[in-house]
N, C-alpha and C positions, 0 to 999 in steps of 0.2 A: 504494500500500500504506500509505503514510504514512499519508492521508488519512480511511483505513478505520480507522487506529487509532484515530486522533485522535476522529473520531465515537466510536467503541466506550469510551474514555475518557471522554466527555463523557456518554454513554447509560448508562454506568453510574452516574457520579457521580448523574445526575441522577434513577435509580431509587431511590438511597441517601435522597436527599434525599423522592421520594416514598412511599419506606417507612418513615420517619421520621414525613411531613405523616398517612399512616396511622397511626401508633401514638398522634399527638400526639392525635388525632381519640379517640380509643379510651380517653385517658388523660379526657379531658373527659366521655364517654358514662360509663365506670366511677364518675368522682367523683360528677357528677349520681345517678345511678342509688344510690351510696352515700349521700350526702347526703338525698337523697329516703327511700333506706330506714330510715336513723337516726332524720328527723323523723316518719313516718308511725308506727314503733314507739312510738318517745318519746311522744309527743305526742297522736297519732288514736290508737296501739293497733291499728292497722292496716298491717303489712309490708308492702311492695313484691312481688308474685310474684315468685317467682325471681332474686331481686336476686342472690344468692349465687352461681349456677348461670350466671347474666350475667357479673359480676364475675370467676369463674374464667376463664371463657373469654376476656373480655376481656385479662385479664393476661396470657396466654398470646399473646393476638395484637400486644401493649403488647411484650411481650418479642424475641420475634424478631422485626416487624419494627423493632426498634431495632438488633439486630446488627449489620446495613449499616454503621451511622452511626456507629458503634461502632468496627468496622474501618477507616472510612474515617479516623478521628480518631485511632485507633490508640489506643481509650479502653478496652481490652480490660486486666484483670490480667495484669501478666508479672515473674516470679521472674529477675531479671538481678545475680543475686552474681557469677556468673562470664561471661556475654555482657557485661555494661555494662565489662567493661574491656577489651574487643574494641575493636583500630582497624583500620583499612584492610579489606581483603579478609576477614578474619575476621566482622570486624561484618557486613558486607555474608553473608558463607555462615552466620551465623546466623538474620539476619533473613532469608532466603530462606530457611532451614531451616523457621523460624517461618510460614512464607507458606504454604510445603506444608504444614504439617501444619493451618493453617487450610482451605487451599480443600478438603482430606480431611475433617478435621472436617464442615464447614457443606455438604460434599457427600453425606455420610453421611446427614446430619442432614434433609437434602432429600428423599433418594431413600426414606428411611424415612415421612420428613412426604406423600410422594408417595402413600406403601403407602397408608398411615393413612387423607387426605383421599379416596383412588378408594372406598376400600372406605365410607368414613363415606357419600359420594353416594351409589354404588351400594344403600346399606340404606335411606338418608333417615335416618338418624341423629339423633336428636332428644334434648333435654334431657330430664331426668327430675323437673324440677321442676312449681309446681302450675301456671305457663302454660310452655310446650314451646314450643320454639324452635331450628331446626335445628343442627348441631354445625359440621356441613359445610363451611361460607363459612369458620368460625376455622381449621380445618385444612389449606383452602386457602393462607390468608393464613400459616400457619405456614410451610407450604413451600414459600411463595414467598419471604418472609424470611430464610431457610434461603439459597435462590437467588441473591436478591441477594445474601447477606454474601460466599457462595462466591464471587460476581462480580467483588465488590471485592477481595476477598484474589489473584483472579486479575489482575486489574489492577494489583495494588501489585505484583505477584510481576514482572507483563511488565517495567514499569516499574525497575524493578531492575536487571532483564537489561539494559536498553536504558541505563542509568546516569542515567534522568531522575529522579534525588533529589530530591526536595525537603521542604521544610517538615513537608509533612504526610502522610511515612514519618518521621519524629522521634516516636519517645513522646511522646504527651500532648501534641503541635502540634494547632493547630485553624484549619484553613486556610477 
C-alpha cells in the first residue's frame, strides 16, 4: 500500500510539473504571436489574424494549467490574520480545512471545464476571428488543469493525514 502511495505522490508531483512545462510552452506561443502582432501593425500595417482570439485562449490555458504548480508551492493568496497564529493541531485543522475547500474548488472547477470542453468537441467549436481555429484543445487543457490542481490539493491533504510535513506545505516554500 505504501508503495502505491508513494508512486501516486510522485505521479502527481510530476503532472504539476508537466502542466507547468505546458503553460510555460503557451507563455512563449502568446509573447511571439504578441510580438509579431505589434510589429506587423506598427511597422507593415499588416495584423496578425487573430492574434487577439489566440492570445485569449492562450491565457486561459497559461492560467490553469499553472494552478498545479501553484498549489504545489503553496503560491496561492491566503488571508491568515487569524490561522497564522495557529500552533499545533489547530494549524494543522486549518490547513486541512484549506485543502478541502481547494480539492472542492479545483473539483468544481473540473467537472464544469468537463461540461464546457465535451460540448465545445461535440459542436467543433471554432474561433470567430478572421483565420478560425478550434476552441476545443484550450478547454481540454482547462480541465485538465483544473485536475491536476484538485490532485495536488488531494495529495497535500493525504499527506497531512499521514503527518508527512514538510517544507513545501509551508506558505511560500519552494521545494
Amino acid at each position: 500500500m505504501r508503495e502505491i502511495a508513494l508512486f501516486a505522490d510522485t505521479w502527481i508531483q510530476r503532472l504539476c510539473v508537466i502542466a507547468l512545462a505546458i503553460a510555460a510552452v503557451f507563455i512563449g506561443i502568446v509573447a511571439l504571436i504578441g510580438a509579431a502582432d505589434i510589429f506587423g501593425t506598427s511597422i507593415l500595417k499588416k495584423p496578425v489574424p487573430s492574434a487577439l482570439e489566440f492570445s485569449e485562449a492562450g491565457l486561459a490555458i497559461i492560467v490553469f494549467m499553472g494552478l498545479a504548480q501553484a498549489q504545489r508551492r503553496r503560491g496561492h493568496i491566503t488571508v491568515d490574520i487569524i490561522s497564522g497564529q495557529f500552533k499545533g493541531w489547530m494549524a494543522k485543522a486549518s490547513l486541512g480545512l484549506a485543502l478541502i475547500g481547494a480539492i472542492a474548488f479545483f473539483g468544481f472547477l473540473a467537472w464544469r471545464g468537463y461540461l464546457a470542453a465535451y460540448e465545445s468537441f461535440a459542436i467543433d467549436e471554432r474561433s470567430m476571428g478572421q483565420s478560425s481555429f478550434p476552441i476545443w484543445p484550450g478547454k481540454i487543457l482547462l480541465c485538465a488543469g483544473c485536475v491536476i490542481a484538485a490532485l495536488e490539493s488531494l495529495r497535500q491533504f493525504v499527506r497531512l493525514l499521514l503527518g508527512l510535513e514538510n517544507a513545501e506545505q509551508q506558505p511560500g516554500a519552494h521545494p
